[in-house]
Each structure stands twice: as structure tokens, then as C-alpha cells.
C-alpha positions, 0 to 999 in steps of 0.5 A, a space after each residue: 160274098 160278091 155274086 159272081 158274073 162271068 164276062 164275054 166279050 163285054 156280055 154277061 153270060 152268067 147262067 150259061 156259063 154255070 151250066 157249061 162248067 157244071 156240065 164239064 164237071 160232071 162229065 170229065 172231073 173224076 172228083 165231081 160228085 156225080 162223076 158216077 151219073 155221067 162220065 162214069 157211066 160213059 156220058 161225055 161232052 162231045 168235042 166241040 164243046 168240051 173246050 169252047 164255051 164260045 161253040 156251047 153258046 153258039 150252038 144253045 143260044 142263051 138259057 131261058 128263065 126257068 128252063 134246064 138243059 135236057 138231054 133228049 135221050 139220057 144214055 148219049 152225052 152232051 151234043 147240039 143234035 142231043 140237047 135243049 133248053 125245057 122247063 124243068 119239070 120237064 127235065 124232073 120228069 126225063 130221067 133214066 128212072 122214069 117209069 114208062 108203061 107200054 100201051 097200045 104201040 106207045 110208051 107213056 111216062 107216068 105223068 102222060 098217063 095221069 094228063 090223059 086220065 085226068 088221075 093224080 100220079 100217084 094214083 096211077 103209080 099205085 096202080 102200077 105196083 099192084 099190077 094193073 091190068 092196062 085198062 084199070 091203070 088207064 079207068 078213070 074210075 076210082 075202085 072202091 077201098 076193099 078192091 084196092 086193098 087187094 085180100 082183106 085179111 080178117 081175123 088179124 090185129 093189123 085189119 082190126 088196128 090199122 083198117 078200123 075193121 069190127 067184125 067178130 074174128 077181127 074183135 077176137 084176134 084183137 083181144 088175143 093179142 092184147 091178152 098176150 101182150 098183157 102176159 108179156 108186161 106180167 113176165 118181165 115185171 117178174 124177172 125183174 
């Protein structure tokens, strides 16, 4: 199939062409299928744009390599004052799912935080559903296995299985659930 090159006056404005129609799409095409994220949720193009491609270019200039559109602030539509070109793990990371943590006066994303801990994302959103003081979420020091586990529940097949735990009532709570299971097998071979 030919790749589609979109002409404008003698110019090739291919990519900024795809992302105007997406865009328009998105917003006032009923039929798109992320109609719901966008025009469904009152996110529009706004006037000068939603017809003239010619305004759209003029206002944006033209698409660098890598880069998304963004929209600054996700809950306002498509506008010069609200769009721009970023990389797009920029754009990845504003979304309107995007966690943010108060700290001090500021709101840090989760990736600010990790640039400012030297931790892994994911360290600091683990961090974050066990409930971390501010502090521990921003400590640069690991917590040791049994601290990050919260209770350790002793006495359970789960510790003895999963955790690879050998004390005493760990070894017996394994030993009775294997012993029931063992009963279970018997039980069915025998209704057989």
C-alpha cells in the first residue's frame, strides 16, 4: 500500500496533518473510539482550529521528531495557550491518571520523586499503596524485606510456601495443610 503523504501548498505536512485529524477525531467524531476520553468528556478543538488546518500549523509550527502533542492542563481542550510539542515520555507521563504526591507546598509526579531519590518508579509506587509516611516515601534508603512486608504472619502455609519461612509453626501450619489436602485426594478417589 502507498504511504499516504498529505500535500499543502507544494509542502509535505504529513505528520501534522495525521495529528490534526487525529485530533479532530477525537474530539468531535461520535464514532471515534476514544470519543469517550475527549469529546465525550467535554474536551474540544477550540474554534480556530477545528476547521483550518492552515491556523493549526501556523500556531504549532511543525512536529519535531519523537515529540507528541500535550495538552498542558488535561481537563481543557485543544488550543494554542494549552498545547505543545514534548517528547513523548513526557506526554506518557501527563495524563489524567497521573499520581501526584503533596510534598511540602509542591505536587511531585511519581517519576519527579524518583528523579529526586535516585529510586526506581516503582519502588516509590509501592511506597505509595502501603502508605508511606512523606519521609519514607522520599528516604533514600532501602527497608529491610520484613519492614516492607508489613505484619509477618507466622504460622501460615502462605509464609512457609511463598516466603520460604522454616521456623516451628511455619513447618506445622505446612504440615497440616498437606496433611488435609492429602484427606481431600483420599475423599474424592473414594466417591469415585
Amino acid at each position: 500500500m502507498p504511504k499516504i503523504v498529505w500535500k499543502y501548498h507544494g509542502k509535505k505536512y504529513e505528520m501534522e496533518k495525521r495529528v490534526w485529524h487525529g485530533m479532530r477525531a477525537r474530539c468531535h467524531n461520535p464514532n471515534n473510539h476514544a470519543y469517550y476520553r475527549y469529546g465525550g468528556r467535554g474536551i474540544f478543538m477550540c474554534d480556530e482550529w477545528r476547521n483550518n488546518f492552515d491556523q493549526f500549523y501556523e500556531d504549532m509550527g511543525p512536529k519535531p521528531q519523537g515529540f507528541d502533542l500535550d495538552r498542558i492542563d488535561n481537563d481543557k481542550g485543544y488550543s494554542k495557550e494549552n498545547c505543545r510539542w514534548v517528547p513523548r515520555i513526557e506526554n506518557c507521563r501527563n495524563t489524567r491518571n497521573t499520581v501526584k504526591v503533596q510534598v511540602g507546598d509542591q505536587l511531585l509526579k511519581i517519576h519527579e520523586i524518583a528523579e529526586l531519590t535516585g529510586q526506581k518508579e516503582s519502588t516509590i509506587t509501592y511506597r505509595l499503596k502501603k502508605n508511606f509516611s512523606v519521609e519514607r516515601l522520599l528516604s533514600k534508603e532501602s527497608y529491610p524485606k520484613q519492614e516492607r512486608r508489613a505484619e509477618v504472619k507466622h504460622g501460615t502455609y502462605s509464609e512457609y510456601q511463598r516466603f520460604n519461612c522454616r521456623c516451628e509453626p511455619c513447618k506445622e501450619a505446612a504440615s497440616i495443610y498437606k496433611r488435609a489436602g492429602y484427606k481431600r485426594r483420599q475423599l474424592a478417589k473414594q466417591s469415585q
